[in-house]
NUSE-467392 format. One record per residue (C-alpha): residue number from 1; residue in one letter; x, y, z. Coordinates in nm, 2 decimals. Layout:
! residues N
<pt><pos>NUM</pos><code>A</code><xx>X</xx><yy>Y</yy><zz>Z</zz></pt>
...
END
This chain:
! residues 77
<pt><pos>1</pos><code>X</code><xx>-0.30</xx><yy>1.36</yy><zz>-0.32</zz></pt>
<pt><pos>2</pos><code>X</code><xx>0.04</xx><yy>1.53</yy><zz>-0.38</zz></pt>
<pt><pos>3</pos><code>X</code><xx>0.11</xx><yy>1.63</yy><zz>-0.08</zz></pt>
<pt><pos>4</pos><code>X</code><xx>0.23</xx><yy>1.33</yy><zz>0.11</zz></pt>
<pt><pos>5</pos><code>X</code><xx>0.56</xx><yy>1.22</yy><zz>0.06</zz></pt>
<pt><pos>6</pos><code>X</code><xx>0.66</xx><yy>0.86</yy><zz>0.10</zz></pt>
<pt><pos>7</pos><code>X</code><xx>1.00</xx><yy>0.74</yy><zz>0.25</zz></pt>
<pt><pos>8</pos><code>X</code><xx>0.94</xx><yy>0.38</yy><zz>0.03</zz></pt>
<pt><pos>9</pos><code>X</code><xx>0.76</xx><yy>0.30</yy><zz>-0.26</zz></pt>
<pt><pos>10</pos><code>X</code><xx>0.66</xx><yy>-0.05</yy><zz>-0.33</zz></pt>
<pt><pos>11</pos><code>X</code><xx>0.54</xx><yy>-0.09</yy><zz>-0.71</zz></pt>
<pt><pos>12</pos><code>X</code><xx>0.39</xx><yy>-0.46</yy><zz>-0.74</zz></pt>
<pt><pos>13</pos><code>X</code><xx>0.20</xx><yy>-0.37</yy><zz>-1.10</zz></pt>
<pt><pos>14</pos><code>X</code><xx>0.15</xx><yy>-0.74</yy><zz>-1.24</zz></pt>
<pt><pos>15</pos><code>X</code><xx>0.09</xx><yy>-0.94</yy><zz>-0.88</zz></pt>
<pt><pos>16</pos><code>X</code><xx>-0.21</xx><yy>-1.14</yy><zz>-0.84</zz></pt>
<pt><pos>17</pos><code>X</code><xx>-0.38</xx><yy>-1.23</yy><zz>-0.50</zz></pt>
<pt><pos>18</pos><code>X</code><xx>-0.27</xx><yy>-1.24</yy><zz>-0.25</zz></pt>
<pt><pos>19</pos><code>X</code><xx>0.09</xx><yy>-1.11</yy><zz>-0.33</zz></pt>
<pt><pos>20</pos><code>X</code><xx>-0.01</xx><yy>-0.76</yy><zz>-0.33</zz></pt>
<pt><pos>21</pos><code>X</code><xx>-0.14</xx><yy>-0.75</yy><zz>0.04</zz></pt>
<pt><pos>22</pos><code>X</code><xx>0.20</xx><yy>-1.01</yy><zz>0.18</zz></pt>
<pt><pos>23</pos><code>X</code><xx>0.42</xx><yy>-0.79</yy><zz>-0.04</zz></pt>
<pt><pos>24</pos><code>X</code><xx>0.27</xx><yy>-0.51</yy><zz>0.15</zz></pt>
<pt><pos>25</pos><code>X</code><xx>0.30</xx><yy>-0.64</yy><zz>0.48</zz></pt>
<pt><pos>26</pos><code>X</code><xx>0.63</xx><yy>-0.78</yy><zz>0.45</zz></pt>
<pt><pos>27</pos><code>X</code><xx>0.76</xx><yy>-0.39</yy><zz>0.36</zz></pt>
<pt><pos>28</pos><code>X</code><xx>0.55</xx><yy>-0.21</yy><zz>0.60</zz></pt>
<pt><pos>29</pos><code>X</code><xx>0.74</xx><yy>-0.43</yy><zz>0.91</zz></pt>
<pt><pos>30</pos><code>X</code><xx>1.08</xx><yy>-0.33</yy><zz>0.78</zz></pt>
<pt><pos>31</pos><code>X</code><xx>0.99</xx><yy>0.03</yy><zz>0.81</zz></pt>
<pt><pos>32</pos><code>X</code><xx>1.09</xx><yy>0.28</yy><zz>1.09</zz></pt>
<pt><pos>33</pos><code>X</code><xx>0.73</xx><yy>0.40</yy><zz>1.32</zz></pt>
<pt><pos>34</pos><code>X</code><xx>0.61</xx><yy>0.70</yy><zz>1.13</zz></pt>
<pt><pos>35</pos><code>X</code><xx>0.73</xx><yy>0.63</yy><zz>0.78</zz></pt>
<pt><pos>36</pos><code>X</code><xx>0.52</xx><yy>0.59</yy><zz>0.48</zz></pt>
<pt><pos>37</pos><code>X</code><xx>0.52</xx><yy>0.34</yy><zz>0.23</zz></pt>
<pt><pos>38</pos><code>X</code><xx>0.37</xx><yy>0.41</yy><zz>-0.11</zz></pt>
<pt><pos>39</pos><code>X</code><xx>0.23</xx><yy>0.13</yy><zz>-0.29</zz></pt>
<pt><pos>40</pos><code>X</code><xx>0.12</xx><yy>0.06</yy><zz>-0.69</zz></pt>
<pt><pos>41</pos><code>X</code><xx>-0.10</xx><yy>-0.20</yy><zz>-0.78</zz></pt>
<pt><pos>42</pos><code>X</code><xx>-0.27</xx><yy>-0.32</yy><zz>-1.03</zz></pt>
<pt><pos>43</pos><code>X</code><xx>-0.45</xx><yy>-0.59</yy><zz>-0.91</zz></pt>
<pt><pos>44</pos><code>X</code><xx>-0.84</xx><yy>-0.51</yy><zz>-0.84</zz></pt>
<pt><pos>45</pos><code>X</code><xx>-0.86</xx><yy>-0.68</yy><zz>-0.54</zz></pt>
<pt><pos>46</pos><code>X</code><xx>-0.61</xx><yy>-0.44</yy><zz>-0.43</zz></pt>
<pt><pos>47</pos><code>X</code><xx>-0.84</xx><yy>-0.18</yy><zz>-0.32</zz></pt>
<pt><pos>48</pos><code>X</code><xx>-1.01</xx><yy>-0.37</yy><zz>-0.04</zz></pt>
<pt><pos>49</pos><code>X</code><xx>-0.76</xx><yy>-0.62</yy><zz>0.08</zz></pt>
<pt><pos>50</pos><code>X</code><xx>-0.47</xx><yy>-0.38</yy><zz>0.11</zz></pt>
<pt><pos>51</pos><code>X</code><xx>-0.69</xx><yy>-0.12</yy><zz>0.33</zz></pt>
<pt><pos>52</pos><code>X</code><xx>-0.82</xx><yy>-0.39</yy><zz>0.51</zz></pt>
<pt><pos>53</pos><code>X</code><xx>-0.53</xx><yy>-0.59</yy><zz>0.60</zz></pt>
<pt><pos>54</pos><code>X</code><xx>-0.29</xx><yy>-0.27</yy><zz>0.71</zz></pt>
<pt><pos>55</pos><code>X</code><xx>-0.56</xx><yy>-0.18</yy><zz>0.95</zz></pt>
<pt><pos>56</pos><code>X</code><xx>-0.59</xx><yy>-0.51</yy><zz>1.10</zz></pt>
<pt><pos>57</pos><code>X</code><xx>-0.15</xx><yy>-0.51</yy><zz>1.15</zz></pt>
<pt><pos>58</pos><code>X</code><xx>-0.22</xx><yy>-0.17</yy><zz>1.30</zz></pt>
<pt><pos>59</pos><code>X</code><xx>-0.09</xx><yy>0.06</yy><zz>1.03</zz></pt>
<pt><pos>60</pos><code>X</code><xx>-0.27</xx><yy>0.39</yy><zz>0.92</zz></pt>
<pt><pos>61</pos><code>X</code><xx>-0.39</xx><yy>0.40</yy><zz>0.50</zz></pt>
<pt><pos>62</pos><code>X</code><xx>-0.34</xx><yy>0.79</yy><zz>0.49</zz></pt>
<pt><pos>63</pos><code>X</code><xx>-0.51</xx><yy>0.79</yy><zz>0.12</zz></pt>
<pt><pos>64</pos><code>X</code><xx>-0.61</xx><yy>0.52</yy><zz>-0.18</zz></pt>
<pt><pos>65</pos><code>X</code><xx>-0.58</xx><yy>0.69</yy><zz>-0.56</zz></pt>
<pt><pos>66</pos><code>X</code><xx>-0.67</xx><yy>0.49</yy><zz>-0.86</zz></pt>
<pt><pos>67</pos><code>X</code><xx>-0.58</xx><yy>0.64</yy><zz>-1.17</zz></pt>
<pt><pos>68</pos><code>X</code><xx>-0.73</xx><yy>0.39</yy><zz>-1.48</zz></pt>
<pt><pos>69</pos><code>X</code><xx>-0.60</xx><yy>0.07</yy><zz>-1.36</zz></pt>
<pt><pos>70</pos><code>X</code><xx>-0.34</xx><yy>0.20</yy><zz>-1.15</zz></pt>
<pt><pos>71</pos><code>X</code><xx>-0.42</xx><yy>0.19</yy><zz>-0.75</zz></pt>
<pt><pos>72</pos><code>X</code><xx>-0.19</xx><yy>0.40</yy><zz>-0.56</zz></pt>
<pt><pos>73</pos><code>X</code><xx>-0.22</xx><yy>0.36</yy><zz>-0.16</zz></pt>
<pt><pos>74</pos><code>X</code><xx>0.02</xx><yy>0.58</yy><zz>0.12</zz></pt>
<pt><pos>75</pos><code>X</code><xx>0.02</xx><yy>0.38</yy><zz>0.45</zz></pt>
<pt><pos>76</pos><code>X</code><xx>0.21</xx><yy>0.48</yy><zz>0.78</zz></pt>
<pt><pos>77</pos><code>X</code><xx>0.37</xx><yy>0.24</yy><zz>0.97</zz></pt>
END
């Protein structure tokens, strides 16, 4: 999806569980309300936990991507 731009992009290729989804967190509560983090993973658990968890903080997952490997999430704080 090309068309949303992110203000931060968290690239965490090579984590395990459940570093992706704390790494996550941890950078969505240092952004402003309204920005959008981008986040790359790799890890397959990725693409439930991350989702998951960010809706249960309160933050909005605007779109997931996965290209081969690659899992690409946009979430607004």
């Amino acid at each position: 999806m090309g068309n949303i731009i992110s203000d931060y992009m968290l690239d965490i290729k090579g984590e395990t569980c459940p570093y992706p989804v704390l790494k996550t967190l941890e950078a969505l509560e240092n952004l402003q309300k309204g920005e959008i983090l981008e986040v790359i993973s790799d890890c397959t658990q990725s693409i439930n936990n991350i989702p998951t968890d960010a809706k249960n903080h309160g933050y909005e997952v605007l779109c997931i991507e996965q290209d081969g490997p690659d899992i690409r999430f946009f979430i607004r704080k």
